[in-house]
C-alpha positions in Angstrom: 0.0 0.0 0.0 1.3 3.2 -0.9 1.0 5.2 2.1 3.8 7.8 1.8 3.4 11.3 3.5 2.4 13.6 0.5 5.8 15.2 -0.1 6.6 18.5 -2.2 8.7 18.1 -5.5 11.2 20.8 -6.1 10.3 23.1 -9.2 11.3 21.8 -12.0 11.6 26.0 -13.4 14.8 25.8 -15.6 17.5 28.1 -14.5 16.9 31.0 -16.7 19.4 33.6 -17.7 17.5 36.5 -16.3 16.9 36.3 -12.6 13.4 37.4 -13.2 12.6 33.9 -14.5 13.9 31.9 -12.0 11.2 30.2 -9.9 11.1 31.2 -6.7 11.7 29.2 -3.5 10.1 28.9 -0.7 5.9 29.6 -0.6 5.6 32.1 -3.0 2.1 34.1 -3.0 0.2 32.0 -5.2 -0.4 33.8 -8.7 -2.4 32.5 -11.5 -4.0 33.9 -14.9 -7.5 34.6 -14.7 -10.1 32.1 -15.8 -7.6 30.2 -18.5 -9.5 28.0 -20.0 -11.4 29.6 -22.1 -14.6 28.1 -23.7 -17.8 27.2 -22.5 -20.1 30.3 -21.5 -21.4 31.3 -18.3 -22.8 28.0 -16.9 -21.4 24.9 -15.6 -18.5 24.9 -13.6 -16.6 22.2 -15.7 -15.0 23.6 -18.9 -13.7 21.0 -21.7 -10.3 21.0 -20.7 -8.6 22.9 -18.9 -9.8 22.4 -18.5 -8.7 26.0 -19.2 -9.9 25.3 -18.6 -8.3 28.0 -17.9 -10.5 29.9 -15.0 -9.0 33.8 -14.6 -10.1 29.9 -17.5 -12.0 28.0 -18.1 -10.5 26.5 -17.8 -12.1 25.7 -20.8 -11.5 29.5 -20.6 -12.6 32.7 -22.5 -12.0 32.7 -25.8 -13.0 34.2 -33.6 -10.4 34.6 -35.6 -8.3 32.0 -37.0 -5.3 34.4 -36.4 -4.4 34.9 -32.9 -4.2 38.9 -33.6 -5.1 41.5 -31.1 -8.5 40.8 -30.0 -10.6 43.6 -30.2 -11.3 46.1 -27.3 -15.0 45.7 -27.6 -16.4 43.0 -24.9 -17.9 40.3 -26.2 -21.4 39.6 -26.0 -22.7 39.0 -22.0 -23.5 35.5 -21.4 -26.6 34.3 -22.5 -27.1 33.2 -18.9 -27.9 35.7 -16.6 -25.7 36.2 -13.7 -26.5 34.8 -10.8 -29.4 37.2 -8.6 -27.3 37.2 -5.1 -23.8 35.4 -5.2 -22.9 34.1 -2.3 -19.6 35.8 -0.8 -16.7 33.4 0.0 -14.8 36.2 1.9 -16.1 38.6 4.1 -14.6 42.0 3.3 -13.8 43.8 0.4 -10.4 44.0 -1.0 -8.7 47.2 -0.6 -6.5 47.3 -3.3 -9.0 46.7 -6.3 -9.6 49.6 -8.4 -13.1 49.8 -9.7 -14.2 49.5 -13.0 -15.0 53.4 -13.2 -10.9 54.1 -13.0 -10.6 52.2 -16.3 -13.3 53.6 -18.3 -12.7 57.4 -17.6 -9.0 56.4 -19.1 -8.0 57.9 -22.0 -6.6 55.0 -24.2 -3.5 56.1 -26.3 -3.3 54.3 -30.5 -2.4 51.1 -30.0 -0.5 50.6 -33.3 2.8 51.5 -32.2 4.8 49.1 -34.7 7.8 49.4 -32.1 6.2 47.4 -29.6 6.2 43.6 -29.3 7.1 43.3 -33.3 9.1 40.1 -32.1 6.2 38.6 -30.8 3.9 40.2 -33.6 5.7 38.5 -36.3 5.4 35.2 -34.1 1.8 35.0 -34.1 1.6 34.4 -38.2 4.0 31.5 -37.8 2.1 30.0 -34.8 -1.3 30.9 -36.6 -0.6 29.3 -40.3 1.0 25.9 -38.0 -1.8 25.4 -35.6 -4.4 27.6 -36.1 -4.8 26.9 -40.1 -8.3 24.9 -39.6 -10.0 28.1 -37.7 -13.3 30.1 -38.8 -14.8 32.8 -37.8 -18.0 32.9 -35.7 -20.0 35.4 -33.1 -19.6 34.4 -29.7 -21.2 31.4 -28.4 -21.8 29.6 -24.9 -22.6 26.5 -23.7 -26.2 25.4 -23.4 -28.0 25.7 -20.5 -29.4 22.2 -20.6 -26.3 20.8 -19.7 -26.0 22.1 -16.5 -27.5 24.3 -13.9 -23.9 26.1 -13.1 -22.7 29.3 -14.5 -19.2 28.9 -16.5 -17.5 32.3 -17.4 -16.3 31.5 -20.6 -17.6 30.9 -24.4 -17.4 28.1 -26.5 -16.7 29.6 -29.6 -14.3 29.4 -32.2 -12.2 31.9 -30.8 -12.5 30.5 -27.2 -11.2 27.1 -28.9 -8.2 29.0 -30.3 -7.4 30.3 -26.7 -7.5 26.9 -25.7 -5.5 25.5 -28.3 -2.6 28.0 -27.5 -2.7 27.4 -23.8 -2.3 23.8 -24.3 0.6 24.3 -26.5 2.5 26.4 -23.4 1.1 24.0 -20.7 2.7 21.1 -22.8 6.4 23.8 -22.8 5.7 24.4 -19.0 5.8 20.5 -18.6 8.6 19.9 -20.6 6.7 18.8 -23.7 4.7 16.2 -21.9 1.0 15.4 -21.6 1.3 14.5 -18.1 3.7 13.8 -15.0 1.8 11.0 -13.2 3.7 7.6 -13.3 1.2 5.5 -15.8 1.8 1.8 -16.6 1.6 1.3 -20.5 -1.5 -1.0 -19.9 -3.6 1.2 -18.2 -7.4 0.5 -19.0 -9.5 3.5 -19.0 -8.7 7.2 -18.3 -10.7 9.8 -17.7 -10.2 14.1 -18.6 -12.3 16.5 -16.7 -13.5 19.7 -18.7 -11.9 18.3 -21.6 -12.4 21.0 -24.3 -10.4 20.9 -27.5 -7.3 19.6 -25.5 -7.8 15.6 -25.7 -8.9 16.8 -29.5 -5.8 18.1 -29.6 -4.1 15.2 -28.0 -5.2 13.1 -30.6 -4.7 15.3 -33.7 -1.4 16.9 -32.9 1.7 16.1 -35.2 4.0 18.3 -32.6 3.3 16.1 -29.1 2.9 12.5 -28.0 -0.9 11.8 -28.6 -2.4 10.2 -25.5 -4.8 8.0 -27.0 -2.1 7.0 -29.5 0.3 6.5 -26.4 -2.0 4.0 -24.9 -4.0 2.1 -27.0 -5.4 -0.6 -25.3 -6.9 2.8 -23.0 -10.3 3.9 -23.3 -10.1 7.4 -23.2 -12.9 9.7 -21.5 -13.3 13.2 -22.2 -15.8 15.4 -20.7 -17.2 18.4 -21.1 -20.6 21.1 -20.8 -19.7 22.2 -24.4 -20.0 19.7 -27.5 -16.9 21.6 -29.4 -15.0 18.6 -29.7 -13.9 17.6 -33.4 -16.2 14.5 -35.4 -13.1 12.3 -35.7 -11.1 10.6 -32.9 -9.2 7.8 -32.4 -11.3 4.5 -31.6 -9.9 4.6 -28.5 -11.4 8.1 -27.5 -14.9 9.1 -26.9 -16.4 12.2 -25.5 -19.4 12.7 -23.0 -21.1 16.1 -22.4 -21.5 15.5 -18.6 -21.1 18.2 -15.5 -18.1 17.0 -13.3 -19.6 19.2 -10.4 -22.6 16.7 -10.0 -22.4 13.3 -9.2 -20.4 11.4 -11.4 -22.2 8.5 -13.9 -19.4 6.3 -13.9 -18.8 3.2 -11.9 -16.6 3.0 -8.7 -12.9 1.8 -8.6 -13.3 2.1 -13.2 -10.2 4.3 -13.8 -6.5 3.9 -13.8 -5.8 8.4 -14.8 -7.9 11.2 -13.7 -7.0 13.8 -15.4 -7.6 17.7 -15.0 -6.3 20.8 -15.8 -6.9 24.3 -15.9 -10.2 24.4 -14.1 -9.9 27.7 -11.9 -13.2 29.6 -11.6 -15.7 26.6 -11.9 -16.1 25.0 -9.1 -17.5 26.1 -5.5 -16.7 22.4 -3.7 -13.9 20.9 -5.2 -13.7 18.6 -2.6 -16.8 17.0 -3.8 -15.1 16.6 -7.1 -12.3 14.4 -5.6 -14.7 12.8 -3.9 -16.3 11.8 -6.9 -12.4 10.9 -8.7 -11.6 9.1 -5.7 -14.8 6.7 -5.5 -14.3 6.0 -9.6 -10.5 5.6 -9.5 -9.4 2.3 -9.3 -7.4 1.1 -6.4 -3.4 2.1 -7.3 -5.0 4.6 -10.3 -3.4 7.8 -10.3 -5.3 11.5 -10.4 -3.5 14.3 -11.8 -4.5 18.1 -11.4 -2.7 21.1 -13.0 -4.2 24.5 -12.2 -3.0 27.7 -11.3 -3.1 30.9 -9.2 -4.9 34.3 -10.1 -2.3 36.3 -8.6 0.9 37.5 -11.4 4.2 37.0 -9.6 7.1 39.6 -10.5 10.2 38.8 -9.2 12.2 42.3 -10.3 9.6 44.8 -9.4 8.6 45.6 -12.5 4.7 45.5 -11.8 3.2 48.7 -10.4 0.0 47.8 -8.0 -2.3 49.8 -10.3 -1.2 48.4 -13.4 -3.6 46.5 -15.3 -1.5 43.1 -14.7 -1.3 44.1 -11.0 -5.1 44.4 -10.9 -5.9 41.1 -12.6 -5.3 38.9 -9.3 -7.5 41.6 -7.1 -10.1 41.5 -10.1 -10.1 37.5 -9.4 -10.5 37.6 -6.0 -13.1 39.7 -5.3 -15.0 37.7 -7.9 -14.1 34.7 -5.7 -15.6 36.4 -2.7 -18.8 37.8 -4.2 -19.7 33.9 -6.1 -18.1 31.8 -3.6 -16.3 30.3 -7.0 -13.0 29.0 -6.4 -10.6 31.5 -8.4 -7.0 30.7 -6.6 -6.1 26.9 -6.7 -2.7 27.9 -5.2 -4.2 28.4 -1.5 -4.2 24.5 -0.6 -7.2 23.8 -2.6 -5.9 21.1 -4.6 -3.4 19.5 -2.6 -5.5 19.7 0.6 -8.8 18.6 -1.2 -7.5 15.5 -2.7 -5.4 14.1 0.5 -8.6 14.9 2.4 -11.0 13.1 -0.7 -8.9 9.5 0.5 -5.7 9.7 -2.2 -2.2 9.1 -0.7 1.5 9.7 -2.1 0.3 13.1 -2.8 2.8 15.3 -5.1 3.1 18.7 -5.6 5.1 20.3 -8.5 4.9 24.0 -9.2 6.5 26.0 -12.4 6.7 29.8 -13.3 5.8 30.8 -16.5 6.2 34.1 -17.7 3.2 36.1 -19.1 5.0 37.3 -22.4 8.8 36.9 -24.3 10.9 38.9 -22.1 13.1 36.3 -20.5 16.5 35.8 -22.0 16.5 32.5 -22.0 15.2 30.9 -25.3 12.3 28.0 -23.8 11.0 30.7 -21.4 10.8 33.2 -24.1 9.0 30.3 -26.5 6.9 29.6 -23.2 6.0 33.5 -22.7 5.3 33.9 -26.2 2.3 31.2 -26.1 1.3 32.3 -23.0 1.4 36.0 -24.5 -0.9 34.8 -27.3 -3.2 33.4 -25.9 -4.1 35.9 -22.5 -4.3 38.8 -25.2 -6.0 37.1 -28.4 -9.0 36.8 -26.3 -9.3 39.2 -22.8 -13.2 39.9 -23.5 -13.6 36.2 -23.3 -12.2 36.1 -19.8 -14.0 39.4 -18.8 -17.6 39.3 -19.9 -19.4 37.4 -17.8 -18.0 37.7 -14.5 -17.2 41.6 -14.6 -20.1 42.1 -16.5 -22.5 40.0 -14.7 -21.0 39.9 -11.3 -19.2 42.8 -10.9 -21.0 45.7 -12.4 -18.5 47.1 -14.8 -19.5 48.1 -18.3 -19.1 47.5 -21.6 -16.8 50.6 -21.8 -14.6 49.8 -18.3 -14.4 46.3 -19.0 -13.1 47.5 -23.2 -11.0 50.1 -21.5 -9.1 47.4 -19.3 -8.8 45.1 -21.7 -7.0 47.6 -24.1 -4.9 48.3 -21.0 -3.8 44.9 -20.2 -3.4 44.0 -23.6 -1.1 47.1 -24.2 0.8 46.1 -21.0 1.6 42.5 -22.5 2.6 43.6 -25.6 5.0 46.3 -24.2 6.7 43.3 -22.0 8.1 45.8 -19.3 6.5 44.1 -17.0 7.9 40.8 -16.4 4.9 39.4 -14.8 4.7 35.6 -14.2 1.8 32.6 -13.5 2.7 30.4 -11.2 1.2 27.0 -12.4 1.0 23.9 -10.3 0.9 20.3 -10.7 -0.9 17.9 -7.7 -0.6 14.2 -8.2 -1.6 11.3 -6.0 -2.8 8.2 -5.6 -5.3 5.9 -4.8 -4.6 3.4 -2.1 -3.9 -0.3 -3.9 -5.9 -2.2 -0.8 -8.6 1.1 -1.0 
């Protein structure tokens, strides 16, 4: 029986060239992006992978171009589901250093077509968009339906919000090293499971650049699940896809899987422990369950992030809608470590990585790693802002356009060497469970 303590696994942050990349030690204040995953709309708190996620993602977060080029600073469309009458707080007390949305719509917004900044990264998003990005069209922007789930979930399921996706699992694949997961899986594993799947097990499957999971394993039947049906018509015949809210009892039998499998789910779930509940009953005895998820809060290791800035802000925007919806926006407070030791899983592993926010760094993976994760957080910011500072926090159209053309400006410009901290948890189910 594998009983072990759950024991912490250093950072595996390459040494970077610039100090400002190097992962810090010690318990760093947990940052994360907002939402990430960016697809379904504002309903159920599982997103096709993350998710994506992303929660501030979806998890399958936010994001209808087939180019990832400057989204535009008009907000999307608010959800189609209204937000919720009276959120529930999670906190009691309001932050003190959030600025409201009135700051950022009586701000006058200078042209934004400054060819001197970010042309590096500029001229990278036509090479990333004709490699990966080819198949895209353009559509309006769409949500999940409300028949899948009772939940609200932040982001759309559009085109565009698959894009997002697509990018982010691209730099989530670079963060980990250019694999698809870190949990120790036997090559005859039986069935696996991905929670909130979006377009990533599509992309798993349909990839020429990474190791396909299903094509890794297959003698595996491979779940992925989702509120959203924006998976593609073809997969593997190992790989099948179920439209199913993870936040409600599961319909799958106990002790069934060898991999649980989730990623990039911040922002849609209020009781996660119920989730791992639900993993730990349909995990078989020995399976493993992997979580990678991040915190809302940037981390800036040089001092290059003014507390009013518009990347300073984003963490402070995440919180307070964490407090006002009782939605769980920072995974880096415990939540997932804490929540699946307490579910029943032992040998519990945590693994944490920095990733920086655009290229800056000087050395040449974290730059390719900031350049994804540049793409993707500014092809998109309406898709993370819509719903939640729309519907939750009162902001309009013009404060949350404003910001976004703000916080897009500030990425581009890279002054600000603003990082998300990403974590991996990983544990497993007791063999004599």
């Amino acid at each position: 029986m594998m009983s072990s303590p759950a024991k912490k696994v250093q950072s595996p942050v390459p040494e970077a060239k610039s100090p400002t990349v190097q992962s810090p030690k010690g318990k760093t204040k947990s940052p994360t992006p907002g939402p990430a995953s960016p697809t379904p709309g504002p309903a159920s708190p599982t997103p096709g992978p993350a998710s994506p996620t992303p929660g501030p993602a979806s998890p399958t977060p936010g994001p209808a171009s087939p180019t990832p080029g400057p989204a535009s600073p008009t907000p999307g469309p608010a959800s189609p589901t209204p937000g919720p009458a009276s959120p529930v707080a999670a906190h009691d007390g309001a932050p003190t250093d959030l600025l409201s949305g009135a700051h950022w719509g009586e701000l006058e917004i200078p042209d934004d077509e400054d060819s001197t900044l970010g042309s590096d990264a500029e001229s990278s998003r036509a090479s990333i968009s004709s490699s990966i990005l080819q198949y895209r069209t353009i559509s309006g922007r769409r949500y999940h339906s409300d028949s899948v789930t009772d939940g609200e979930y932040w982001g759309p399921n559009d085109e565009k919000a698959m894009e997002v996706m697509d990018i982010f699992h691209h730099a989530m694949t670079l963060i980990l090293n250019d694999r698809l997961y870190t949990a120790p899986l036997s090559k005859d594993i039986k069935n696996a499971i991905d929670i909130g799947t979006g377009t990533v097990f599509a992309l798993m499957t349909n990839s020429s650049a990474y190791s396909d999971f299903a094509d890794e394993f297959p003698t595996c039947n491979v779940v992925g699940t989702d509120i959203s049906a924006i998976q593609p018509d073809w997969v593997p015949p190992n790989l099948q896809f179920d439209i199913d809210d993870a936040s409600k009892t599961w319909t799958y039998p106990d002790n069934h899987f060898d991999y649980v499998h989730i990623r990039w789910l911040c922002c849609t779930m209020k009781d996660w422990a119920s989730l791992y509940k639900e993993a730990y009953r349909c995990t078989k005895p020995g399976g493993w369950i992997e979580h990678f998820d991040g915190g809302v809060h940037m981390v800036c290791l040089d001092g290059t992030m003014p507390k009013d800035s518009a990347i300073g802000q984003w963490g402070h925007i995440w919180t307070e809608v964490e407090r006002k919806t009782g939605v769980i926006a920072n995974m880096l407070d415990g939540c997932m470590e804490n929540g699946i030791k307490e579910a029943g899983f032992t040998n519990v592993q945590t693994e944490d990585f920095l990733a920086p926010t655009a290229p800056w760094p000087t050395d040449e993976r974290q730059k390719q790693i900031g350049l994804f994760q540049y793409i993707s957080l500014t092809s998109d910011v309406e898709g993370f802002l819509t719903y939640f500072l729309g519907q939750v926090m009162g902001w309009t159209e013009n404060e949350m356009a404003k910001y976004a053309s703000v916080l897009r400006r500030e990425y581009k410009e890279g002054k600000i060497h603003a990082n998300i901290k990403w974590r991996v948890v990983r544990a497993q189910k007791p063999v004599d469970a």
